[in-house]
Every structure is written in C-alpha cells, then in structure tokens.
C-alpha positions in Angstrom: 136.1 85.9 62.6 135.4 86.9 59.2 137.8 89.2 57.4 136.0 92.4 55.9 132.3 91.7 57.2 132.6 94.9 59.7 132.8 98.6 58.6 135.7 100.6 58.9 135.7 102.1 61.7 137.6 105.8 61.5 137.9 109.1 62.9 136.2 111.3 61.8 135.4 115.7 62.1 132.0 116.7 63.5 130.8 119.7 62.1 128.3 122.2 63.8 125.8 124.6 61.9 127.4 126.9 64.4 130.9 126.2 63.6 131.8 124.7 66.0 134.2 121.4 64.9 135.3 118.4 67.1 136.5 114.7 66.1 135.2 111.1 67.0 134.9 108.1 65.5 132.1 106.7 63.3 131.8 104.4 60.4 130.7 107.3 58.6 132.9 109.5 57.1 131.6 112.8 57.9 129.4 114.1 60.1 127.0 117.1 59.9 124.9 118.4 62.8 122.4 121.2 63.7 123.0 121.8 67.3 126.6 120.4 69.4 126.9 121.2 72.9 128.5 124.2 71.7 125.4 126.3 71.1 122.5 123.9 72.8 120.8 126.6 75.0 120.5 123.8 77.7 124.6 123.5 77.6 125.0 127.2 77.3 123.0 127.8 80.5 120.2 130.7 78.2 117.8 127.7 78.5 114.6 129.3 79.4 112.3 127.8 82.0 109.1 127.6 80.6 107.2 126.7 83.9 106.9 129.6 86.0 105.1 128.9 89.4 103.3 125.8 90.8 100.0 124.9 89.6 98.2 126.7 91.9 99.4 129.7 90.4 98.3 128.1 86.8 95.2 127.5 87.8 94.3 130.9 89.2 96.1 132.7 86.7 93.7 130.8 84.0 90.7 130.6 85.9 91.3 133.4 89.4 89.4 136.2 87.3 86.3 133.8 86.2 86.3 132.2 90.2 86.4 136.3 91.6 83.6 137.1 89.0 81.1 134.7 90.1 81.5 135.2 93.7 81.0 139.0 93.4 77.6 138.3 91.7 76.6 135.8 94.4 77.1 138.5 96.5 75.3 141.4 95.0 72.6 139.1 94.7 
C-alpha cells in the first residue's frame, strides 16, 4: 500500500445548533450540525402526526359537505 495516499482519519467533536456536543471520527476536523438526535422532534417523541384519520375521513372531510348538498337538492326537487 501506498504511504500517505489516505486521509487522516481522527476524532473529532460534533457540535449541535442546540448545544448539544458528542465525538466520532471523520476525516474532517470539525463538524457542525443543525439538528442531532438531541433535539430531532422524531427522537424526542413531540413529532407530530400529520395524518389524522383514514382516507375515508379525507375524502368526506374535503368533499362530505359538497356530496350532502347535492343530494338535498335532488330531493327538494
């Protein structure tokens, strides 16, 4: 093998946005993040659920009051 064709390979500190500070090992030598599993919301457990019923509830919620309008008329009529 080649003498000094790969990068160093060190450990290094992981720093949060949050503050949050933990050490691996990179060929950088410093790493910056936005989110660590720290302050993820899916990690925390605040992760809202955006899906809130099946799609039959979906469906009536966008279309039920359309669908009950129309049939009232047919049935005046």
């Amino acid at each position: 093998m080649k003498k000094e064709l790969h990068p160093k390979y060190n450990e290094v500190e992981v720093s949060c946005a949050c503050g949050n500070k933990f050490t691996t090992k990179s060929t950088n030598n410093e790493i910056k993040v936005e989110i660590c599993s720290a302050c993820h919301p899916f990690y925390t457990g605040k992760q809202k659920s955006l899906e809130k019923g099946g799609r039959v509830e979906k469906f009536n919620k966008k279309f039920g009051v359309q669908a009950e309008a129309k049939k009232e008329e047919s049935e005046e009529a």
